[in-house]
C-alpha positions as CSV (number, residue, x, y, z in Angstrom):
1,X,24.6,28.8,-13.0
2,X,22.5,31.9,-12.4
3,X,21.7,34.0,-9.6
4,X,18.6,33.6,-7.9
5,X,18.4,37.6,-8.4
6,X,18.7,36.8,-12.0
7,X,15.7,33.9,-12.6
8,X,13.2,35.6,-10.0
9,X,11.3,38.2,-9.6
10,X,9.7,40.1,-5.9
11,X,5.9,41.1,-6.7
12,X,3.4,42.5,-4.6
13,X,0.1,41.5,-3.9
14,X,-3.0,42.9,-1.3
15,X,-1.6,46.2,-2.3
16,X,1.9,45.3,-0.6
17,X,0.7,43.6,2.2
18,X,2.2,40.4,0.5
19,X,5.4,40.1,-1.0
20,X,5.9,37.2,-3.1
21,X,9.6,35.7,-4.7
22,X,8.2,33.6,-8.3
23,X,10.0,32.7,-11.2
24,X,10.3,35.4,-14.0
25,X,10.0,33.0,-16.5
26,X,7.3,30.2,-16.7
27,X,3.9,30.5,-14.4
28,X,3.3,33.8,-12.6
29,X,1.0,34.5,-10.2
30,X,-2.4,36.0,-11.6
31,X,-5.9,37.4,-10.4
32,X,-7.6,34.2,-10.4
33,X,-5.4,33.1,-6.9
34,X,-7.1,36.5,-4.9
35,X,-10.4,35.3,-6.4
36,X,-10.3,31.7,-4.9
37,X,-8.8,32.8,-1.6
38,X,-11.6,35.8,-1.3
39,X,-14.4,33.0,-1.9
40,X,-12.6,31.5,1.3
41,X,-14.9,34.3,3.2
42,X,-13.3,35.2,6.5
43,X,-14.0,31.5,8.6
44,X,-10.7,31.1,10.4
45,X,-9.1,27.9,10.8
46,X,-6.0,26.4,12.3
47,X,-4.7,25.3,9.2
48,X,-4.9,25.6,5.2
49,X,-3.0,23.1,2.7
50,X,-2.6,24.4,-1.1
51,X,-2.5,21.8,-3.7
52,X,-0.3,22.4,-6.6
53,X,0.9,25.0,-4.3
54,X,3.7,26.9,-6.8
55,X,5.5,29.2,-4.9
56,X,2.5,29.1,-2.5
57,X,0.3,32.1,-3.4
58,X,-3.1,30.4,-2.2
59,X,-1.8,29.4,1.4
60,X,0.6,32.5,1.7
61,X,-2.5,34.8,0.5
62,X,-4.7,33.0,2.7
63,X,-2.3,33.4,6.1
64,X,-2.1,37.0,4.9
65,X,-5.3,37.6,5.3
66,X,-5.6,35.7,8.2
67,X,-7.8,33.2,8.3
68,X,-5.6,30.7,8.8
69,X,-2.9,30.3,11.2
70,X,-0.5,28.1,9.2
71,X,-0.1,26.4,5.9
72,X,1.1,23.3,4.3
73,X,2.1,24.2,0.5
74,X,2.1,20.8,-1.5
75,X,4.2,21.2,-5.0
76,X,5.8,18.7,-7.2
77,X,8.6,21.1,-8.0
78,X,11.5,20.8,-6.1
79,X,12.3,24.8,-7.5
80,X,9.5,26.0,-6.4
81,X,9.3,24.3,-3.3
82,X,12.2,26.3,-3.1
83,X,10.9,29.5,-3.7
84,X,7.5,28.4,-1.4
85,X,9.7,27.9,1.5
86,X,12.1,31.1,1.3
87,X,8.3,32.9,1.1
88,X,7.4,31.2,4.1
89,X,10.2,32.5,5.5
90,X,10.4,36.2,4.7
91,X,7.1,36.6,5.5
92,X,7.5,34.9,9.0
93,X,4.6,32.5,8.4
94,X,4.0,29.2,9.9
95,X,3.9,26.4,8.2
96,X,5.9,24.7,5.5
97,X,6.7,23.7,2.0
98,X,6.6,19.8,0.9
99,X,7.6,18.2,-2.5
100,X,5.0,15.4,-3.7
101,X,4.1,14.4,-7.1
102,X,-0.3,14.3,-6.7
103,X,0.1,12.1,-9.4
104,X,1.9,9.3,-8.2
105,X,2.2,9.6,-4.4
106,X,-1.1,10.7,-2.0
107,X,-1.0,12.7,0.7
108,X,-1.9,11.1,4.2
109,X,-5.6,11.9,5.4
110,X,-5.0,14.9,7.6
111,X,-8.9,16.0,8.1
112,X,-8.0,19.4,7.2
113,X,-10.8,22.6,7.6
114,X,-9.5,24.1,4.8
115,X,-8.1,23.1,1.5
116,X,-7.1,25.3,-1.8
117,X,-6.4,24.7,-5.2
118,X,-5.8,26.0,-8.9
119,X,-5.5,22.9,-10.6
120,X,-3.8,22.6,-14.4
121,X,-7.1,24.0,-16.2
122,X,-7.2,22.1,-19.5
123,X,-6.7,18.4,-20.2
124,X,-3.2,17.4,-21.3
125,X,-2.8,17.9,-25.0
126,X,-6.2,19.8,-25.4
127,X,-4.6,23.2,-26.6
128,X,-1.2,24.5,-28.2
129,X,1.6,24.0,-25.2
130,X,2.7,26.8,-23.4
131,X,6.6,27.4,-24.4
132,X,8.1,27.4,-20.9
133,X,7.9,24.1,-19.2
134,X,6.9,24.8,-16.3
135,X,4.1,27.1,-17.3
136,X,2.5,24.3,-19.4
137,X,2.8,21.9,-16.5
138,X,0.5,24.6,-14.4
139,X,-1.6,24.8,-16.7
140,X,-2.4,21.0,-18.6
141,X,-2.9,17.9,-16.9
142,X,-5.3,16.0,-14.9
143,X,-7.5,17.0,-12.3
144,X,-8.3,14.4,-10.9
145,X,-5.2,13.6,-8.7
146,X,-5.9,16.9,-7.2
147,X,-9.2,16.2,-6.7
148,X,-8.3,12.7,-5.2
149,X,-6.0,14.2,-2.7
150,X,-8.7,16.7,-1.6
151,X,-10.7,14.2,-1.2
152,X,-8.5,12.6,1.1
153,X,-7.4,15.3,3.4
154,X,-10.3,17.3,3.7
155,X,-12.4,17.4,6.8
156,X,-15.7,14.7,6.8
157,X,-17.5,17.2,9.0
158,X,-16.6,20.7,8.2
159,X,-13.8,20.7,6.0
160,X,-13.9,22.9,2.7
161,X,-12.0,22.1,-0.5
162,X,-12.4,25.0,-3.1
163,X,-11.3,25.2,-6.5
164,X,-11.1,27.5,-9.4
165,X,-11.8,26.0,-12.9
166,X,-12.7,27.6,-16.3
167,X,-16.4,28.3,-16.4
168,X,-16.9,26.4,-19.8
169,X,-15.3,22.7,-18.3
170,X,-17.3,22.6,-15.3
171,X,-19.0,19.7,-15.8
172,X,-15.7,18.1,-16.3
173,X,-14.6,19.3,-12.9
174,X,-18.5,18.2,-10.8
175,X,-18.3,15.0,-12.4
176,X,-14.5,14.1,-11.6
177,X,-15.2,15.3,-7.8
178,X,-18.2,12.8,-7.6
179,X,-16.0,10.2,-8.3
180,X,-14.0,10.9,-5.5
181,X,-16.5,11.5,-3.0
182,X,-16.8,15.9,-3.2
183,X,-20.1,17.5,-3.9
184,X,-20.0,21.0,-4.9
185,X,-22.0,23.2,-1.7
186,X,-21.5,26.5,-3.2
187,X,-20.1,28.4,-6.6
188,X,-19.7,31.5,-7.6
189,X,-19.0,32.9,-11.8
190,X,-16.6,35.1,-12.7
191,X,-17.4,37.4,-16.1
192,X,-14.6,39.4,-17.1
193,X,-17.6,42.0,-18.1
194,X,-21.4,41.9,-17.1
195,X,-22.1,40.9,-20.9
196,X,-19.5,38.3,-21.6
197,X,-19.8,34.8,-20.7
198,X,-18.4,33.8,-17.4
199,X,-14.7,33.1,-17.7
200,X,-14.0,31.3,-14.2
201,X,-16.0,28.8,-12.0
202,X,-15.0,29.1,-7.6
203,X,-16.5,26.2,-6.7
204,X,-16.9,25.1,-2.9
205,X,-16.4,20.8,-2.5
206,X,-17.0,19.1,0.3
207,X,-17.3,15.3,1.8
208,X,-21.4,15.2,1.9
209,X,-24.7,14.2,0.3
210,X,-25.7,15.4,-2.7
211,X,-27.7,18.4,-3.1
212,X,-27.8,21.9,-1.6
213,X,-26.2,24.0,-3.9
214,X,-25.8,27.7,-3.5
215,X,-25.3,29.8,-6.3
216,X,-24.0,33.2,-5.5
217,X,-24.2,36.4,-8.2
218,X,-21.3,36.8,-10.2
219,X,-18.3,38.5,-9.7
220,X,-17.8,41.3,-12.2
221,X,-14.7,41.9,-12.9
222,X,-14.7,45.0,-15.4
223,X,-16.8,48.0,-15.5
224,X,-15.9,49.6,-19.1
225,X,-11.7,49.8,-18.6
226,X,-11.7,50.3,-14.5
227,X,-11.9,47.5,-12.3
228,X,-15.2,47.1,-10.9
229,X,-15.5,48.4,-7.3
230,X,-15.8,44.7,-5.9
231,X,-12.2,43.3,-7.7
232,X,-10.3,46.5,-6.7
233,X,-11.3,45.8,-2.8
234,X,-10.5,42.1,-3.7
235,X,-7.1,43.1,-4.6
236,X,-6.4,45.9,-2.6
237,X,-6.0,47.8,-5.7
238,X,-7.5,51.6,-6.6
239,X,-11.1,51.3,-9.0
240,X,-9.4,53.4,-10.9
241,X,-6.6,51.0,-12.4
242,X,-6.7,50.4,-16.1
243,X,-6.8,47.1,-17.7
């Protein structure tokens, strides 16, 4: 069997301030996870839960930055429960790591302020599988059991569910959270350039009425080969980093 030392990797994020353990091989940890917990804004609340959680990045990101005080990580892999736990750990959070299947087991309503996700973002069998199986689980399936158990954990008052979803299947995503009872309150585009189409949807959900939606401007991600000034605070990173 091999070592943990030999399957996973230690990576950085927030310009060190977050040191995460993930798989070397399979799905790895990317910008769009910063971008979802930055749209978070800087509400605090006693508690986050991550959906589809991986190794945790969303909740652990979002204790990092502290605004929230612990985090319930919700993954159907036992591995990277795993791996989300042992993060938990070395980082001295608070909170923990739970293995549930969204697809065939729901989470008990918890009314909880805040709730994070990066769901799988194409439909099962829509594209060319990814070669590892774990990556292609991350990224096809259905959305909708995520959505569901949003639905059902998330706060009736104040609670917040946001997602991240490609730009081009939005109306996939609005129209499977009205089924479930989530209304999108705010969203936010993400071009990769200022004159390319947007690549990425944040989308705000919550347990209301219809109506009320705030658009904010974009978030630019690249000025010619630097990152713009707005993604390199966003990741703690220098402007000057090359693509």
């Amino acid at each position: 069997m091999a070592s943990a030392a030999a399957t996973t990797t230690t990576d950085t994020l927030l310009g060190g301030a977050l040191r995460l353990l993930q798989p070397k091989v399979g799905y790895r940890v990317n910008v769009d996870s910063l971008l979802l917990v930055a749209f978070a804004g800087t509400r605090r609340v006693e508690r986050v839960v991550d959906l589809g959680a991986g190794v945790g990045a969303l909740g652990l990101l979002a204790l990092t930055r502290g605004i929230a005080k612990q985090a319930l990580l919700v993954e159907a892999d036992p591995k990277l429960v795993a791996l989300a736990n042992e993060n938990l750990r070395r980082g001295a959070f608070q909170g923990e790591a739970v293995e549930l299947d969204l697809t065939r087991h729901k989470l008990h309503r918890s009314a909880a302020p805040l709730v994070l996700c990066n769901p799988p973002y194409y439909p099962a069998h829509s594209h060319r599988p990814a070669q590892s199986p774990g990556k292609a689980r991350s990224r096809s399936g259905d959305v909708t059991p995520f959505l569901t158990a949003a639905s059902a954990i998330v706060s009736r008052k104040t609670g917040r569910a946001l997602f991240s979803y490609p730009a081009q299947q939005l109306p996939e995503l609005l129209a499977a959270a009205t089924e479930v009872g989530l209304v999108a309150k705010r969203l936010r585009f993400v071009h990769a350039r200022a004159d390319e189409p947007a690549r990425l949807a944040l989308v705000e959900l919550r347990a209301a009425r219809p109506g009320g939606l705030v658009v904010e401007p974009p978030l630019i991600e690249w000025i010619g080969r630097a990152r713009s000034p707005e993604l390199a605070a966003l990741t703690a990173e220098r402007a000057s980093d090359r693509r």
